[in-house]
C-alpha positions in Angstrom: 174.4 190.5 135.3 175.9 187.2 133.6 174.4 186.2 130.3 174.2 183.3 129.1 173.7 182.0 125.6 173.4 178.8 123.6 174.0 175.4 125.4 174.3 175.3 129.0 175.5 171.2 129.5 178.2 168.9 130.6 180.6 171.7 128.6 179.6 175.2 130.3 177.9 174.9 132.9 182.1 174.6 134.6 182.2 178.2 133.0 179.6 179.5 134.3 180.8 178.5 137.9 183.9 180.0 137.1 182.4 182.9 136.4 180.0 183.8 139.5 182.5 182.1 142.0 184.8 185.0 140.5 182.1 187.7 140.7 181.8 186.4 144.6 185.7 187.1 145.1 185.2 190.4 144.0 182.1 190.9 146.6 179.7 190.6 144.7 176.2 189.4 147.1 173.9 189.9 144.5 173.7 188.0 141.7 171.4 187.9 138.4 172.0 185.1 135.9 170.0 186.0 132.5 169.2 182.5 130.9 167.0 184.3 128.4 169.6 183.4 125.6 169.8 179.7 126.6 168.2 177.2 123.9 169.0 174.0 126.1 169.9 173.1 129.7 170.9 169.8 130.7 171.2 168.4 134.9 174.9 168.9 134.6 173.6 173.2 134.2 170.6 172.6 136.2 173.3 171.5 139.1 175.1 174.0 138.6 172.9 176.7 139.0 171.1 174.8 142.3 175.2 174.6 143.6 175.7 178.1 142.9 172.4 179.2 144.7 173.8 177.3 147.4 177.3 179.0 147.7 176.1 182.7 147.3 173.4 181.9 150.2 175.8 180.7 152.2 177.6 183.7 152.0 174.7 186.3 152.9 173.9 186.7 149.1 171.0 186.4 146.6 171.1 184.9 143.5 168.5 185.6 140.8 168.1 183.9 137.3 165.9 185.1 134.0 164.4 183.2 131.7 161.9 183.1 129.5 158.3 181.7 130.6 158.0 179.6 127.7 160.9 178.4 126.6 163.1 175.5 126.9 164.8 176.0 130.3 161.5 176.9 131.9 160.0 173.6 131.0 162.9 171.7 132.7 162.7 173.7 136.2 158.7 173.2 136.0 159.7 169.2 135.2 162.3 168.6 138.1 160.6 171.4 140.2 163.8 173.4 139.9 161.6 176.5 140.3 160.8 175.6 143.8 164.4 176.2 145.0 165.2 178.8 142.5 164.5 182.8 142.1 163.2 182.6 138.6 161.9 185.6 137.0 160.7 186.4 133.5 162.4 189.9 133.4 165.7 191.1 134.1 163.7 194.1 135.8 161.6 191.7 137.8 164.7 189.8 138.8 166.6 193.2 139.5 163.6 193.9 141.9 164.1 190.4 143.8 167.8 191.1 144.8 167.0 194.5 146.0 
């Protein structure tokens, strides 16, 4: 699981590429991105998310992202319909359950 906090914009979102492009290296098929800690999300994070969705599909995996129901990052996948192409869940339990 990959947690994110704070800010996920123009500035992170590279890091968090970084981060699950490395945990795919490693093997990793399954991934859970916990967004629970994020307090704002921009298109440039929002991309990078929909990108990374992309790659770990293409390679036989999952990926699964928390975050909370009502907060800030929900509203902008209900607004751009981000939800649609993403596994969004409001648990890590829940999402745990949808990479199994």
């Amino acid at each position: 699981m990959l947690n994110v906090l704070g800010e996920l914009d123009l500035s992170t979102a590279p890091r968090l590429c970084v981060a699950l492009d490395a945990a795919r290296r490693r093997g990793a098929r399954r991934l859970l991105v916990d967004l629970s800690g994020v307090e704002f999300c921009d298109s440039s994070g929002l991309r990078s998310l929909i990108g990374e969705r992309m790659e770990v599909e293409a390679q036989g995996g999952r990926l699964a992202i928390v975050c909370a129901p009502e907060g800030p990052v929900a509203r902008l996948f209900e607004l751009t319909g981000a939800h649609e192409m993403l596994s969004i869940h409001p648990s890590a339990e829940s999402a745990r359950g949808a990479l199994t």
